[in-house]
Structure formats: structure tokens, C-alpha cells
MDTraj code that builds the backbone (N, CA, C; nanometers):
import mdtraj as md
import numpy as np

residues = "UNK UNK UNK UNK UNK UNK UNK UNK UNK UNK UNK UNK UNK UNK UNK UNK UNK UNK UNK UNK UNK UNK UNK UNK UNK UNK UNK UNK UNK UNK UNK UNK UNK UNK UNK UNK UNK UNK UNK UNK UNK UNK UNK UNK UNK UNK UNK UNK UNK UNK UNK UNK UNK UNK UNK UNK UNK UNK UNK UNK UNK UNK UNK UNK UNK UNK UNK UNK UNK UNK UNK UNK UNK UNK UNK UNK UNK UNK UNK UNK UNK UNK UNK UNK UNK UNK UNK UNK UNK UNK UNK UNK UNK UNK UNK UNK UNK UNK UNK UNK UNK UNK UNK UNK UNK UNK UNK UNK UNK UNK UNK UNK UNK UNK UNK UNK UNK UNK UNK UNK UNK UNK UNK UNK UNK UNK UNK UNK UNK UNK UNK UNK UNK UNK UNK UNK UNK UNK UNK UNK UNK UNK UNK UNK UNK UNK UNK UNK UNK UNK UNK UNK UNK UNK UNK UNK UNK UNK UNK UNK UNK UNK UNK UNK UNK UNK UNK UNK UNK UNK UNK UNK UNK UNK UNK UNK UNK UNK UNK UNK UNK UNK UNK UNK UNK UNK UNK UNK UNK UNK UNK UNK UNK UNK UNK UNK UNK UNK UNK UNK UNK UNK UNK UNK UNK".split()
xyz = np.array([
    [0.0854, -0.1198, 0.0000],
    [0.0000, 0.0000, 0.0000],
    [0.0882, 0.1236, 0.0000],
    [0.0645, 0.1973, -0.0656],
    [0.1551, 0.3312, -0.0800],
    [0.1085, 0.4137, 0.0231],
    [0.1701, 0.5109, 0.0410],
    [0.1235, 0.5840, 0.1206],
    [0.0150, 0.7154, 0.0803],
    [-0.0721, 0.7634, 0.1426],
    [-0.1801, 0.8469, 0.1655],
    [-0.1679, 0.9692, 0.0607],
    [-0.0565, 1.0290, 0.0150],
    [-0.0198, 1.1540, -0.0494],
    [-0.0509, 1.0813, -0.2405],
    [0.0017, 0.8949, -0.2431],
    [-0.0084, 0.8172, -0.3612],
    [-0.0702, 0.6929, -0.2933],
    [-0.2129, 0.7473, -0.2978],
    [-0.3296, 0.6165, -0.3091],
    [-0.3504, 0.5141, -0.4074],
    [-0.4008, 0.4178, -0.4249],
    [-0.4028, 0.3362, -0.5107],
    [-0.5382, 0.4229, -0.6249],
    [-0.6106, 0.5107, -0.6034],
    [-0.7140, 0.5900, -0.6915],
    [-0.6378, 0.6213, -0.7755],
    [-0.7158, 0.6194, -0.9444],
    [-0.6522, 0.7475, -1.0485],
    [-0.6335, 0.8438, -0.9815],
    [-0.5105, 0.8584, -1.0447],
    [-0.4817, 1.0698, -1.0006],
    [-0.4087, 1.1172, -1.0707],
    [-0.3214, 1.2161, -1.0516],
    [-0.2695, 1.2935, -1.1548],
    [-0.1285, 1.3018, -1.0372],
    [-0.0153, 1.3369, -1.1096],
    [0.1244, 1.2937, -1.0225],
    [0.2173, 1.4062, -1.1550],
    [0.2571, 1.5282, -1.0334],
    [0.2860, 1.6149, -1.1068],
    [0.4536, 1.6209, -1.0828],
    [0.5397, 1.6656, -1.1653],
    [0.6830, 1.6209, -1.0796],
    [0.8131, 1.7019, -1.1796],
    [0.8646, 1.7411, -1.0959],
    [0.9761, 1.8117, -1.0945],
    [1.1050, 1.7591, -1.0447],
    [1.2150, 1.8152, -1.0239],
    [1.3425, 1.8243, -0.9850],
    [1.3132, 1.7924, -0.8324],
    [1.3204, 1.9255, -0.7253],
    [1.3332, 1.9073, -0.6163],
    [1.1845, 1.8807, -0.5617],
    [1.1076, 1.9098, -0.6075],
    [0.9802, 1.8576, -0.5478],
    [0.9225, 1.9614, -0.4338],
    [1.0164, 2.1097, -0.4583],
    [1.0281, 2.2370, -0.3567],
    [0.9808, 2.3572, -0.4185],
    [0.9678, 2.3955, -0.5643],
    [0.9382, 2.4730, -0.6565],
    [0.8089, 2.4788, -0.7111],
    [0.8487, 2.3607, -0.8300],
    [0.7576, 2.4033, -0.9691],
    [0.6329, 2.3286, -0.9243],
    [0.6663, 2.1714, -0.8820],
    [0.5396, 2.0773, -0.8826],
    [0.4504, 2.0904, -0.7520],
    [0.5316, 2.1572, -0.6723],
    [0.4261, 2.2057, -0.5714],
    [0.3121, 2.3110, -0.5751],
    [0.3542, 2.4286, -0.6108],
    [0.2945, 2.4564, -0.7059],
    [0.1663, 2.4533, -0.8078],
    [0.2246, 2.3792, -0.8997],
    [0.1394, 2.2928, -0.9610],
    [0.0167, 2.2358, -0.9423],
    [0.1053, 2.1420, -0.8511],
    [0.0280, 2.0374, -0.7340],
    [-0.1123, 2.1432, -0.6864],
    [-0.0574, 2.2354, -0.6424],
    [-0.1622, 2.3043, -0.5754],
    [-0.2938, 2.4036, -0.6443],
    [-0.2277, 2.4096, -0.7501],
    [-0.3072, 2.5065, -0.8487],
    [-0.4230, 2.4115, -0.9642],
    [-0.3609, 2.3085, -0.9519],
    [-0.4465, 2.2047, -1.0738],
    [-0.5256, 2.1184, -0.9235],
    [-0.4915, 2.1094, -0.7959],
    [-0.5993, 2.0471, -0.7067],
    [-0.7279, 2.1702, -0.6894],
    [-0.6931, 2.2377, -0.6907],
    [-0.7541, 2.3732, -0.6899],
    [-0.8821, 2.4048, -0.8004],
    [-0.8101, 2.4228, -0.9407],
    [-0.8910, 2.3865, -1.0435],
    [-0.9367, 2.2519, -1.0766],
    [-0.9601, 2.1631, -1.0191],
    [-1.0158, 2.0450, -0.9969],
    [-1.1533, 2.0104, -0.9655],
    [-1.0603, 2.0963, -0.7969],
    [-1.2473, 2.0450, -0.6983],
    [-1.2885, 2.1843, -0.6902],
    [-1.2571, 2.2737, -0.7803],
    [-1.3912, 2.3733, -0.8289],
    [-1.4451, 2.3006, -0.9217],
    [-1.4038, 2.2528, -1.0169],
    [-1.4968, 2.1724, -1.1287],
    [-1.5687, 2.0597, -1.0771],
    [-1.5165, 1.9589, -0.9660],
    [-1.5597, 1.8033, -0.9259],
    [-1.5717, 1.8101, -0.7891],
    [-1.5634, 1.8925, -0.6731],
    [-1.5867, 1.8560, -0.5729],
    [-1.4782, 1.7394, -0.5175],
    [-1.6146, 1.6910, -0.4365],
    [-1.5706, 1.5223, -0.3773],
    [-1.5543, 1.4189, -0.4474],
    [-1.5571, 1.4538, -0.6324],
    [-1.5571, 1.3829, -0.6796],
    [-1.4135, 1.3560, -0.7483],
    [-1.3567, 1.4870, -0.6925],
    [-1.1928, 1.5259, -0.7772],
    [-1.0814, 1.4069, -0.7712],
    [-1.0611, 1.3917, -0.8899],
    [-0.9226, 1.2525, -0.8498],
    [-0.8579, 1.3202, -0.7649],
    [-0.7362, 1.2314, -0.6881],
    [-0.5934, 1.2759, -0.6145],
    [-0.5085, 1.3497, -0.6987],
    [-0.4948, 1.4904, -0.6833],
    [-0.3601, 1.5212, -0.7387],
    [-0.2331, 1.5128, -0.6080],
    [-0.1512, 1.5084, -0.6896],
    [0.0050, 1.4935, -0.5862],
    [0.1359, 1.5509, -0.6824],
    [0.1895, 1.5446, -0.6078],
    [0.3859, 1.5407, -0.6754],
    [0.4623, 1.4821, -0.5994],
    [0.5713, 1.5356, -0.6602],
    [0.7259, 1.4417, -0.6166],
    [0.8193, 1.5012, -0.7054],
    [0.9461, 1.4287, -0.6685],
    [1.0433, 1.5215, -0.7755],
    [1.1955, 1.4125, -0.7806],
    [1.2427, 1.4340, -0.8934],
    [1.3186, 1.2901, -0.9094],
    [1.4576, 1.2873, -0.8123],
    [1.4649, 1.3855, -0.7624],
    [1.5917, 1.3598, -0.6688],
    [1.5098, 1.4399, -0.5276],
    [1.4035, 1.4868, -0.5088],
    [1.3808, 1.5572, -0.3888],
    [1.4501, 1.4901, -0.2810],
    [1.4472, 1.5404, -0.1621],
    [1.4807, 1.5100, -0.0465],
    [1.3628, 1.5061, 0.0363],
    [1.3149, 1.3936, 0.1030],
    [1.1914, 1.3053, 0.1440],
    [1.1799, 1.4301, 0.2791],
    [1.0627, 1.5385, 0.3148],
    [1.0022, 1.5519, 0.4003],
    [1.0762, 1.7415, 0.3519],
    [1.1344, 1.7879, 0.2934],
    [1.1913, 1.9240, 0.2506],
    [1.0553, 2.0239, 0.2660],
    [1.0424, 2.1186, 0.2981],
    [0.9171, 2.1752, 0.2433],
    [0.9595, 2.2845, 0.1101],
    [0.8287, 2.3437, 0.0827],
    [0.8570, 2.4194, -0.0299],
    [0.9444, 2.5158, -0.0288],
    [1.0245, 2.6182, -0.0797],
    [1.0978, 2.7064, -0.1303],
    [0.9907, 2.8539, -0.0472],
    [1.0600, 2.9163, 0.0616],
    [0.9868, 3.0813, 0.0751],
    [0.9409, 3.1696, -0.0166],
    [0.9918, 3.1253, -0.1558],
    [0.9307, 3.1771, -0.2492],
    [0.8368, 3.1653, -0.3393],
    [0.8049, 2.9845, -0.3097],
    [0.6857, 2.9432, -0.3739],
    [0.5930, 2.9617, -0.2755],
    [0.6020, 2.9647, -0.1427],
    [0.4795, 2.9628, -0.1000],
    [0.4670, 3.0924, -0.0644],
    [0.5498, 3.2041, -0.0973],
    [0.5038, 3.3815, -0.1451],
    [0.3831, 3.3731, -0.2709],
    [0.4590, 3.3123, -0.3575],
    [0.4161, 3.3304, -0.4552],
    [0.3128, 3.2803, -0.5134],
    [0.2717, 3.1311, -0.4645],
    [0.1389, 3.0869, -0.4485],
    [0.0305, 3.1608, -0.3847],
    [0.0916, 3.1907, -0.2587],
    [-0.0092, 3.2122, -0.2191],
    [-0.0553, 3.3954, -0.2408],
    [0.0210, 3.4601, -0.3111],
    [-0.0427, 3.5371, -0.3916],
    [-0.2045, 3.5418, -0.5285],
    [-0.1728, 3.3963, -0.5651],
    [-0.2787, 3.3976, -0.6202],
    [-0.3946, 3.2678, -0.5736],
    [-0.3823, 3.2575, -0.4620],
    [-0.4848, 3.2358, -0.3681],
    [-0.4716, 3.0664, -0.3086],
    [-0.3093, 2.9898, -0.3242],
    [-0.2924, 2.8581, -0.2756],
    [-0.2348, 2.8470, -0.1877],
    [-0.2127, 2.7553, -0.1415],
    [-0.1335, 2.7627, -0.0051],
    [-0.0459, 2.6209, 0.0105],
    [0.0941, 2.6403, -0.0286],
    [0.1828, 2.5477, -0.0261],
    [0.2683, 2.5045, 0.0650],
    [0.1844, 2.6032, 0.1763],
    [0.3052, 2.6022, 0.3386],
    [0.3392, 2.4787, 0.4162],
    [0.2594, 2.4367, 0.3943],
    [0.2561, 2.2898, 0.4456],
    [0.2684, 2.1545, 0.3913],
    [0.3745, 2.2005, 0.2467],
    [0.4170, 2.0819, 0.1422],
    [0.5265, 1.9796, 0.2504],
    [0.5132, 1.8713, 0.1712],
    [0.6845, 1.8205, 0.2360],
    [0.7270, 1.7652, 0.1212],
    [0.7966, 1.7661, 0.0608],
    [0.8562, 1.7124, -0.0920],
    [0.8965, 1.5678, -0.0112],
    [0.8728, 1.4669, -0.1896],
    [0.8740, 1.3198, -0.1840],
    [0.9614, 1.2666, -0.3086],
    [1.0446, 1.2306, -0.2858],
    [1.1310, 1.1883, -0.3831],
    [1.0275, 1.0702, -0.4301],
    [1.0442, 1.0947, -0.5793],
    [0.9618, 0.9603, -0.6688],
    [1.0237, 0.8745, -0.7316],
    [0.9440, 0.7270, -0.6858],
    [0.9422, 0.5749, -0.6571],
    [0.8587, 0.5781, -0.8010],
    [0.9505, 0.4408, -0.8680],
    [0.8928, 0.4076, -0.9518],
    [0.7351, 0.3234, -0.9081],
    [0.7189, 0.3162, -0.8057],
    [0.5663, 0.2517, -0.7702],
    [0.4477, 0.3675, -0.8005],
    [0.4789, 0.5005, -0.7094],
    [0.4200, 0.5976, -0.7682],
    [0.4113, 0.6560, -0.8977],
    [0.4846, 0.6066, -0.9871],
    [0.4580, 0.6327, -1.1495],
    [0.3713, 0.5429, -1.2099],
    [0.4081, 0.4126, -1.1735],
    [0.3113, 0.2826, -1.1993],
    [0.1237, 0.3264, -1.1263],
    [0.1258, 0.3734, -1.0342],
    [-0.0096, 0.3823, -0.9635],
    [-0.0704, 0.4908, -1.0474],
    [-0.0343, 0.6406, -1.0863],
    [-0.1056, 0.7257, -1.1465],
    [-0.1732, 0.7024, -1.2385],
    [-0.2623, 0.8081, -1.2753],
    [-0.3495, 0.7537, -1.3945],
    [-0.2271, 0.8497, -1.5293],
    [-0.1994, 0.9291, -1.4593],
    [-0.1126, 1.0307, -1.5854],
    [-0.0006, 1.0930, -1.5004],
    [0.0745, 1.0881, -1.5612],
    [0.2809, 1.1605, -1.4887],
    [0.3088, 1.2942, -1.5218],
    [0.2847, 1.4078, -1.4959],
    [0.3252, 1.5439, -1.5682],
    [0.4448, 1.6086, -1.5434],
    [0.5670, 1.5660, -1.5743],
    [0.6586, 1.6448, -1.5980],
    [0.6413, 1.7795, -1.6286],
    [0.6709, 1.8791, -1.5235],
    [0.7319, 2.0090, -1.5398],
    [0.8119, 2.0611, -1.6634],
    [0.8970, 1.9905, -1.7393],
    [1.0098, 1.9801, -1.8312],
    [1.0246, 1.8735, -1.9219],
    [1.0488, 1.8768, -1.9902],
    [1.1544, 1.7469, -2.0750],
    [1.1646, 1.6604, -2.0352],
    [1.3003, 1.7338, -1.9713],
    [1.4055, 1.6435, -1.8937],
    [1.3391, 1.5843, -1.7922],
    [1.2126, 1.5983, -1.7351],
    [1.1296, 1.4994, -1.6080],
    [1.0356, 1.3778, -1.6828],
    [1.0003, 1.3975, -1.8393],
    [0.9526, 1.3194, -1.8887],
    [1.0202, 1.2253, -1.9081],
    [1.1405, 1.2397, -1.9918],
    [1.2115, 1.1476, -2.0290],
    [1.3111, 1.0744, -1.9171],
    [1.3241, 1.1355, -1.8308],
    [1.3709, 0.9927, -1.6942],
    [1.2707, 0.9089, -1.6470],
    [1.1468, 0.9984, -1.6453],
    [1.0099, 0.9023, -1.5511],
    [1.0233, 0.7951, -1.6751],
    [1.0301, 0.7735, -1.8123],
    [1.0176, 0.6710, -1.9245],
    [1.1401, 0.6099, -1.8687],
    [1.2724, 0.6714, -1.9256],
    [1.3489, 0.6008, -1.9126],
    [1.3496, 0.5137, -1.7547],
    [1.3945, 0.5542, -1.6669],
    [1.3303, 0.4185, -1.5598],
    [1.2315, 0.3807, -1.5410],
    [1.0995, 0.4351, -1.5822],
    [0.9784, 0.3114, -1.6051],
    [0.9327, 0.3197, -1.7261],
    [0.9708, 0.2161, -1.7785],
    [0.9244, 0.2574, -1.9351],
    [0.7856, 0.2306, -1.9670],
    [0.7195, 0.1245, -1.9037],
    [0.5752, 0.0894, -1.9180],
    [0.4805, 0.2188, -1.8634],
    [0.5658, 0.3208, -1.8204],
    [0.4317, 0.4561, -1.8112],
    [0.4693, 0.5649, -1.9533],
    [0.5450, 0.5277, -2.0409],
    [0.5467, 0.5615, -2.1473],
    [0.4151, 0.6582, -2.1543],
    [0.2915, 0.5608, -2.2104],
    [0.2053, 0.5925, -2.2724],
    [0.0714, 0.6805, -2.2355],
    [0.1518, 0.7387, -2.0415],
    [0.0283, 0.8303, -1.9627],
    [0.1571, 0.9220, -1.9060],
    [0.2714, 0.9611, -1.9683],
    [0.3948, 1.0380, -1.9041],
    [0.3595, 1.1343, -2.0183],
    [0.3813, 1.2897, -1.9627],
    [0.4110, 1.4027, -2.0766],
    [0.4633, 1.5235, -1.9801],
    [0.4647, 1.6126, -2.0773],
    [0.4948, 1.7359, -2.0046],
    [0.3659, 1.8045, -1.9928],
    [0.3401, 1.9166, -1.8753],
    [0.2639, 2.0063, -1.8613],
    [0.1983, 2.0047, -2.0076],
    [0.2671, 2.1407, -2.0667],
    [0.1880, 2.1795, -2.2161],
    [0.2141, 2.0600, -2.2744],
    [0.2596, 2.0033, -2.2731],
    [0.2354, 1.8752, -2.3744],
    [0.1103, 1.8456, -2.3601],
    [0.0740, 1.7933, -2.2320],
    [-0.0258, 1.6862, -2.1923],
    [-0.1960, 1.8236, -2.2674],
    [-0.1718, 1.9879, -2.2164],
    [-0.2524, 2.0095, -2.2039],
    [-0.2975, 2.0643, -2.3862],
    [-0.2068, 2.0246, -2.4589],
    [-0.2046, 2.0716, -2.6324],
    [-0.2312, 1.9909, -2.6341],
    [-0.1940, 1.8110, -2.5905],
    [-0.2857, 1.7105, -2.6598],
    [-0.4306, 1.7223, -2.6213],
    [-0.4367, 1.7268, -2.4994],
    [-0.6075, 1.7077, -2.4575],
    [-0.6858, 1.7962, -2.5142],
    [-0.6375, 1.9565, -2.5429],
    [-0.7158, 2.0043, -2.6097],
    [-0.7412, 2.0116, -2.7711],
    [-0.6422, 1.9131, -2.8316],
    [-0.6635, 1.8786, -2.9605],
    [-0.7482, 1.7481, -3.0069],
    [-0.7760, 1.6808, -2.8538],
    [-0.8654, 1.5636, -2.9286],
    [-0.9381, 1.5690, -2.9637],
    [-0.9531, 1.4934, -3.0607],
    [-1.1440, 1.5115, -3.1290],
    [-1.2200, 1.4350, -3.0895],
    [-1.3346, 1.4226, -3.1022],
    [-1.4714, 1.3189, -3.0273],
    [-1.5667, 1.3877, -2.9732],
    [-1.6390, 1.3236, -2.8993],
    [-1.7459, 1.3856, -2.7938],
    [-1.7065, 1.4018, -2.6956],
    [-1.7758, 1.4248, -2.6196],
    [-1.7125, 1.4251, -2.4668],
    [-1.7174, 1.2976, -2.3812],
    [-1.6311, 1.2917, -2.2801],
    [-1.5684, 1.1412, -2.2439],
    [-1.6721, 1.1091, -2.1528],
    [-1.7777, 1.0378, -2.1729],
    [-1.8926, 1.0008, -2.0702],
    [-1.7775, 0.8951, -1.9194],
    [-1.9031, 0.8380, -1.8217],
    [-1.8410, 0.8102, -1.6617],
    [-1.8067, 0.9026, -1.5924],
    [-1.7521, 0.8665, -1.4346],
    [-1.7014, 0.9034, -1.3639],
    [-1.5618, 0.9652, -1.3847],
    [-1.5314, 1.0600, -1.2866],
    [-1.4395, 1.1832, -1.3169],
    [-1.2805, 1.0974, -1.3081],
    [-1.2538, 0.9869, -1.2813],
    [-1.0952, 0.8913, -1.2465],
    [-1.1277, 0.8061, -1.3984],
    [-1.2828, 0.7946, -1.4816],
    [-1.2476, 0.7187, -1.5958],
    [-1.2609, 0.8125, -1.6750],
    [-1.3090, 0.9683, -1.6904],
    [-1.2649, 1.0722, -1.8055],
    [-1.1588, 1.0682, -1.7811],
    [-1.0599, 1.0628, -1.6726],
    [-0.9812, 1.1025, -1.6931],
    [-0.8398, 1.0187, -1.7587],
    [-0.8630, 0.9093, -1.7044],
    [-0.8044, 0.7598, -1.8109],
    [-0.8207, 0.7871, -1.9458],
    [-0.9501, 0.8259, -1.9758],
    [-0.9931, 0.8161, -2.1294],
    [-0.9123, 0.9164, -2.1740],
    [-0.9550, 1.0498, -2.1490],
    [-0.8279, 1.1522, -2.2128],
    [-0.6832, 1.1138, -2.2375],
    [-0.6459, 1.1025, -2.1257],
    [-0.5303, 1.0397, -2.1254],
    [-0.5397, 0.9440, -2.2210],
    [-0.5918, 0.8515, -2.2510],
    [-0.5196, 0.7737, -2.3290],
    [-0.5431, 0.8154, -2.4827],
    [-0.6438, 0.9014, -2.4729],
    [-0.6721, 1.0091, -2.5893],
    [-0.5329, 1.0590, -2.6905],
    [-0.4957, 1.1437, -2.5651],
    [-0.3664, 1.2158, -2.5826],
    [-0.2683, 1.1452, -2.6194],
    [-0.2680, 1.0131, -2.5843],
    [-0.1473, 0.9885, -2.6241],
    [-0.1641, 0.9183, -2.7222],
    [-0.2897, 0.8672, -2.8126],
    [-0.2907, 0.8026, -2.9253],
    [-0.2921, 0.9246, -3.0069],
    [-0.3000, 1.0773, -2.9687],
    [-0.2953, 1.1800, -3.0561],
    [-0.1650, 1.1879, -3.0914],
    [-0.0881, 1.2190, -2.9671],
    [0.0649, 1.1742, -2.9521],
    [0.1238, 1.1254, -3.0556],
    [0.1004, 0.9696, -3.0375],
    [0.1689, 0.8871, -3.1204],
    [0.1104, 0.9070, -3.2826],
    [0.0255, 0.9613, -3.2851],
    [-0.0156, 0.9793, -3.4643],
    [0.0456, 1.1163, -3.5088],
    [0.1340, 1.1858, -3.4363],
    [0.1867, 1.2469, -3.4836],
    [0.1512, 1.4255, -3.4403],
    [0.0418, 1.4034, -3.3698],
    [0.0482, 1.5675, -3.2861],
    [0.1038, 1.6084, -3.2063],
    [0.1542, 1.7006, -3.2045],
    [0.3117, 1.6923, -3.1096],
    [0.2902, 1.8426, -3.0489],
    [0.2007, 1.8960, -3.1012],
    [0.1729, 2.0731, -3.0269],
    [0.2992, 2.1919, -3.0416],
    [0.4043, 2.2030, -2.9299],
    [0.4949, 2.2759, -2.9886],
    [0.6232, 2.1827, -2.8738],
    [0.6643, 2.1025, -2.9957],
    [0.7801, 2.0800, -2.8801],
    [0.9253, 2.1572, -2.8482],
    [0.8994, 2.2494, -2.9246],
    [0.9921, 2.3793, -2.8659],
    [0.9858, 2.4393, -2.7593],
    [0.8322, 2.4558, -2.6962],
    [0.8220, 2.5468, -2.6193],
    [0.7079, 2.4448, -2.4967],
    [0.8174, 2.3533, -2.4258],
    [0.7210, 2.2730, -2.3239],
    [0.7836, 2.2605, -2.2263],
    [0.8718, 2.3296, -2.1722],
    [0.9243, 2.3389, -2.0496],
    [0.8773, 2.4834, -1.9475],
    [0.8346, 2.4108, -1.8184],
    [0.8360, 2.5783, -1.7015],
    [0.9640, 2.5584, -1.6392],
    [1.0271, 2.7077, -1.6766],
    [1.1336, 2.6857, -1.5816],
    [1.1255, 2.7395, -1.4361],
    [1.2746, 2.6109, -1.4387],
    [1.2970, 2.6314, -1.2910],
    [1.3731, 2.7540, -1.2143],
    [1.3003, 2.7708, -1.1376],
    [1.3126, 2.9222, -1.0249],
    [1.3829, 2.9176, -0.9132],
    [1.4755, 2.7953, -0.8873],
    [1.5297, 2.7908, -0.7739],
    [1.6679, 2.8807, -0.7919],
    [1.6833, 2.9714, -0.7009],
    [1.7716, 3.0769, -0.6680],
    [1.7597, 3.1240, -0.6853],
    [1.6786, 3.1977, -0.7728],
    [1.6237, 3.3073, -0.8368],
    [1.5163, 3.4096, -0.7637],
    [1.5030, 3.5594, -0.7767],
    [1.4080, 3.6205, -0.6647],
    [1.2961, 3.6070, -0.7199],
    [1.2052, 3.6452, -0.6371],
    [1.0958, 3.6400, -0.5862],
    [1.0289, 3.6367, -0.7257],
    [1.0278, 3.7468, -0.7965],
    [0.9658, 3.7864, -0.8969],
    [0.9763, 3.6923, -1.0385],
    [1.0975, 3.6046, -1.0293],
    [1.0802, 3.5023, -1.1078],
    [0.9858, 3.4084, -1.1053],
    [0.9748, 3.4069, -0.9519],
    [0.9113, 3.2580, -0.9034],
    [0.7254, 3.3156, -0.9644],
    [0.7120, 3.4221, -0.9403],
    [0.6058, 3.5115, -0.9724],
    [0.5719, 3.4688, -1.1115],
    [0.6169, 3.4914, -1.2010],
    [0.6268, 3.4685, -1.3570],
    [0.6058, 3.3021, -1.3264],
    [0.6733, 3.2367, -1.2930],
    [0.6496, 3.1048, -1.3211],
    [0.5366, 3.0504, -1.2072],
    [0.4431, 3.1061, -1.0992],
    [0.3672, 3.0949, -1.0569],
    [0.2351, 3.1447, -1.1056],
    [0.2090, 3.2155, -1.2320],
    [0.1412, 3.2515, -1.3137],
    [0.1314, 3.1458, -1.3828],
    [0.2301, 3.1537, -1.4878],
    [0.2224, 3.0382, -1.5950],
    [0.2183, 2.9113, -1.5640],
    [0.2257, 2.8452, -1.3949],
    [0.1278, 2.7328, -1.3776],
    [0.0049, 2.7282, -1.3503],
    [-0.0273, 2.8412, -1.2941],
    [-0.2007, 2.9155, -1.3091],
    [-0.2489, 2.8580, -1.3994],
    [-0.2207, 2.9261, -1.5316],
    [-0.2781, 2.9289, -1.6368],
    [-0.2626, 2.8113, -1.7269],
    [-0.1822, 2.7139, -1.7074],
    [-0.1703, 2.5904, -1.7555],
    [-0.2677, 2.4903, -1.6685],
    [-0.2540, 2.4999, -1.5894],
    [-0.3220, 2.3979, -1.4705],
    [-0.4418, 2.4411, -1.5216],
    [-0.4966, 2.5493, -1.5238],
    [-0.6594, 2.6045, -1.5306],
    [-0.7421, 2.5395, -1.6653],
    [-0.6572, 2.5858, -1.7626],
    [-0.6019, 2.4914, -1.8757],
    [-0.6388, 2.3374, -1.8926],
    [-0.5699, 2.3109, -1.8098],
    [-0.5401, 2.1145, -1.7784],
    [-0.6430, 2.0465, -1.7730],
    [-0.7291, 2.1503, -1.6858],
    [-0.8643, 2.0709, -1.5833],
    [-0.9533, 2.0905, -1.6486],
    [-0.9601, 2.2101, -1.7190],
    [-1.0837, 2.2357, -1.8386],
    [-1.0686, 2.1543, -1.9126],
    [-0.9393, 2.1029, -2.0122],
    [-0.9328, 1.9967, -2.0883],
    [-0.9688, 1.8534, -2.0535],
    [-0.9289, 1.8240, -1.9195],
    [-0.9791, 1.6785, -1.8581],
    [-1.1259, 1.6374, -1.8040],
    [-1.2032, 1.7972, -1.8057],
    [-1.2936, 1.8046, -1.7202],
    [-1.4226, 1.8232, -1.7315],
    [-1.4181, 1.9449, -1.8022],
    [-1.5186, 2.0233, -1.8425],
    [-1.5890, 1.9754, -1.9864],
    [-1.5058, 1.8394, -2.0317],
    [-1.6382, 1.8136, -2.1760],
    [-1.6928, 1.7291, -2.1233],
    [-1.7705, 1.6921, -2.0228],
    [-1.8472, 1.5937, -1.9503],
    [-1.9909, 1.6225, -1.9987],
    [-2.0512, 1.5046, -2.0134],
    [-2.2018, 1.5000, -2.0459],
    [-2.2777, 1.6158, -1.9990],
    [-2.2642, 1.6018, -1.8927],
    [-2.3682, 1.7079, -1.8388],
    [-2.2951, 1.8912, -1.9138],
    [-2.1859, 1.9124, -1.8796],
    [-2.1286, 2.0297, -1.9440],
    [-2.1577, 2.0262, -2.0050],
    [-2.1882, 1.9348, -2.1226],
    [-2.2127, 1.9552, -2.2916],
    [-2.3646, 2.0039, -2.2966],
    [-2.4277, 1.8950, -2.2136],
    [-2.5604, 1.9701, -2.2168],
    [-2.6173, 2.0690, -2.1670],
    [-2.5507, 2.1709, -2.0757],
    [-2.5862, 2.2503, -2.0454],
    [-2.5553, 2.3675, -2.1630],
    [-2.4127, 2.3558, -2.1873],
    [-2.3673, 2.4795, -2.3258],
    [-2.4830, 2.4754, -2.4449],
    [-2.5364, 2.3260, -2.4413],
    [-2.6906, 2.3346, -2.5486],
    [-2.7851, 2.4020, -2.5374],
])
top = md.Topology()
chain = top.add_chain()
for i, resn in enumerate(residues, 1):
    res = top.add_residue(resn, chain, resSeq=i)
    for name in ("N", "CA", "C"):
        top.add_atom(name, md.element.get_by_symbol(name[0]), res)
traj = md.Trajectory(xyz[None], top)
């Protein structure tokens, strides 16, 4: 049994470097835009980070800077990530590149639910279909696996421009800029995973 932060439920497993910055962050801004959309019904979001140091909390500047636009990361503890927790998620979101392609390279069987941030959120919003009928842990499987058969046929969105960078050492006002632009990706994310649900559709009718 994993532990409580990586339940055995679909969820979403967001991940960075130190696990002190970007994916906390993250973490906090896409749980956020979640259970405004789903409530009690919201999968687990979480992070981790491929070298964190197990129990670290966040960076004084992420949790300035979060909690400027209304999250609260004070009470993170960064978790270095176990290939068990890549295996359990329903989808892996690398911060960067470089977080995609290690979570593959040492587990290669999450290949096909691993991306980056804008990656993940240019595929989901390029799929075509209806909207993903069930419960909010099997839209969200379905997208996912959406995306990545978009993926593999060759939609690729902009792979120039799919990294958030990292803000560690950097002042305040960086972390600012890159605490925005996970705002707005995350907000992004959840609308794409979320919001084409049966009932949404029928209400926009």
C-alpha cells in the first residue's frame, strides 16, 4: 500500500526536480482547479520530484508566490519519486523534458500516460470526439489515453516550447512569472480533462 499523499485511486502525479518549486505549485493550483470543477468527486492530485529530499518543504518563495494567487503550499513536504508511484497514477506530468524522459526512461511501461505540462494540455485540447462520458478517475483515463494516441499519430503541439522553468535561486519575482504560468496551464489542464463531460455539454446546449 503506498502511502496516503499516492493512493491506489486514479490521479494525476505532477513532478519536478526538487519537489520544492515548480510541482508544488502545480500540485496546488491544478488540485484547486479540480475540486472547483468536481468537488468530492476530484481525483488525487500529488507530486514528487526525481531527486527531492523526502520531508523538505517548499521554497519561501513558492509559497510567497502561491499564495499570492490564492494557494497555499506552506505545508508541502517534498517526496522523492518511486517508480511505484509512477506505476499507480493515472497520468505523470513532468514540469520539463528532462522529467519526462527519466520518468520513461526508468519506467518505461508509463510511457504511454507520461508528458509534459503543455504537452499533456495541447494534446487534450486537440482531441477530437465527444465528450468522455463516466465518472471523473475514468474521463480522466480516457483523455489520457486520448492524448497519447494523438501523440503517437503524430500531434506533437509545440515541442519547442514545453518546459516551465525552474526558479530555484532566483528572486521572488521570477518565481512570480512562473507561478502565473502554472495558473494558467493547470486552469487549462482541468478544463481539458474536465469540463467536456455529459452534463457540461448539455448545459452549453
Amino acid at each position: 500500500m503506498l502511502d496516503s499523499g499516492f493512493g491506489p485511486m486514479a490521479h494525476v502525479l505532477l513532478v519536478c526536480t526538487g519537489n520544492i518549486c515548480r510541482s508544488p505549485m502545480a500540485e496546488a493550483f491544478l488540485r484547486s482547479a479540480v475540486e472547483r470543477r468536481l468537488g468530492g468527486e476530484a481525483p488525487l492530485v500529488a507530486s514528487a520530484g526525481l531527486i527531492a529530499r523526502d520531508g523538505a518543504s517548499a521554497t519561501p518563495e513558492a509559497v510567497h508566490a502561491a499564495a499570492e494567487l490564492g494557494v497555499d503550499v506552506a505545508g508541502h513536504t517534498a517526496r522523492r519519486l518511486l517508480a511505484d508511484h509512477t506505476r499507480a497514477a493515472a497520468v505523470v506530468v513532468g514540469m520539463a523534458a528532462e522529467h519526462r524522459d527519466e520518468i520513461v526512461l526508468s519506467t518505461p511501461e508509463a510511457v504511454s500516460k507520461t508528458f509534459t505540462l503543455m504537452e499533456l494540455v495541447r494534446l487534450v485540447e486537440g482531441e477530437p470526439g465527444p465528450p468522455t462520458p463516466g465518472a471523473p478517475a475514468e474521463r480522466l483515463v480516457a483523455r489520457v489515453a486520448g492524448a497519447d494516441r494523438l501523440r503517437r499519430a503524430g500531434f506533437g503541439g509545440d515541442p519547442l516550447d514545453e518546459d516551465v522553468a525552474d526558479p530555484l535561486g532566483l528572486p521572488l519575482d521570477a518565481y512570480r512569472r512562473i507561478a502565473l504560468e502554472l495558473d494558467a496551464w493547470c486552469e487549462r489542464l482541468a478544463a481539458a480533462l474536465f469540463d467536456r463531460s455529459p452534463v457540461a455539454a448539455g448545459r452549453e446546449g
